[in-house]
N, C-alpha and C positions, 0 to 999 in steps of 0.2 A: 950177447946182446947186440941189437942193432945200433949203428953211429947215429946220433942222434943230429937233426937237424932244426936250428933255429927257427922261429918264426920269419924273422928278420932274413935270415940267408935260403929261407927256403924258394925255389924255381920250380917254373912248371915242367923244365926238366927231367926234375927230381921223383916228377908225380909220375905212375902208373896211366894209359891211358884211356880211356873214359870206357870202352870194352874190356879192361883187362879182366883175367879169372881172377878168382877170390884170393890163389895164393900169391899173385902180384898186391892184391889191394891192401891185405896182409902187411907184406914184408913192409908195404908204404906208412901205413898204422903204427909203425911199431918205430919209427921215425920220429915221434915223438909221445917220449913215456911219461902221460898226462899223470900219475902217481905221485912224481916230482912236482910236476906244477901246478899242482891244486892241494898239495894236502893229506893222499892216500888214497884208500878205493872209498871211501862213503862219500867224500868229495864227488868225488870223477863221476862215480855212479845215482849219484843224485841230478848234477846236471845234465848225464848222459840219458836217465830213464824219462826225464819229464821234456827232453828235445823228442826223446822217442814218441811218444807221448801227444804232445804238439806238431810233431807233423802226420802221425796218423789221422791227426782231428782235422786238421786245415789244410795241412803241407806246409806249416811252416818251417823254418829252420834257425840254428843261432846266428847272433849278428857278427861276432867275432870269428876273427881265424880260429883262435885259442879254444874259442867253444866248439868247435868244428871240425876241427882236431882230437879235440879230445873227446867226442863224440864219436868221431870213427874209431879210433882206440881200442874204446868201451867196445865197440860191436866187435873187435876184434878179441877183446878180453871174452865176451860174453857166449859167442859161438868157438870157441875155444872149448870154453868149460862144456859147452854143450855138446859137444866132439863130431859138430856138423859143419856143411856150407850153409849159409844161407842163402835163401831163394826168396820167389814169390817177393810181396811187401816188403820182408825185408834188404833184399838185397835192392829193390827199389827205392828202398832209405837211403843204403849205403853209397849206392851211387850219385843220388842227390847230393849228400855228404860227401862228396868226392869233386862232384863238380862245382861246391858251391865254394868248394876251396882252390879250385882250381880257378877259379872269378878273380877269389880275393887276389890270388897270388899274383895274378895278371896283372893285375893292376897296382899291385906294391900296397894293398891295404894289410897292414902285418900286424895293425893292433886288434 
């Protein structure tokens, strides 16, 4: 398993960067195992399908770190199981999700 990194102690350091390949964004995902912190997968995957969801429709994304995190997670859980990379749309998600954490982190918004 991967060391898990706080909310609170996470750096933009830490992140992959904004072109990386799927198996850096990956190992970055896996940084924090939203399973713990929500609850389980019905959790994880209810907040993670209806962000997916809401940014198809508008582009929107979650307000928190936590959601955002554990957002990318899921897509990592999800094309996992699926035994592919993701492209197109989605990896267009993914990377939104990627930089919108790289925002928060910038700016020390950790809740």
């Amino acid at each position: 398993m991967f060391e898990q990194i706080p909310n609170c102690e996470l750096r933009v350091a830490d992140m992959p960067p904004a072109e990386a390949q799927w198996h850096e964004i990956e190992s970055f995902a896996f940084t924090y195992w939203a399973y713990d912190y929500h609850g389980g997968f019905d959790a994880v995957g209810e907040l993670a399908n209806a962000a997916g969801a809401a940014y198809a429709e508008d582009g929107t994304l979650p307000d928190t770190l936590a959601e955002l995190r554990t957002c990318l997670f899921f897509e990592q859980r999800r094309y996992h199981h699926f035994g592919w990379s993701p492209e197109g749309h989605a990896m267009e998600y993914i990377r939104a999700l990627l930089e919108a954490i790289r925002g928060k982190v910038a700016v020390g918004e950790w809740d």
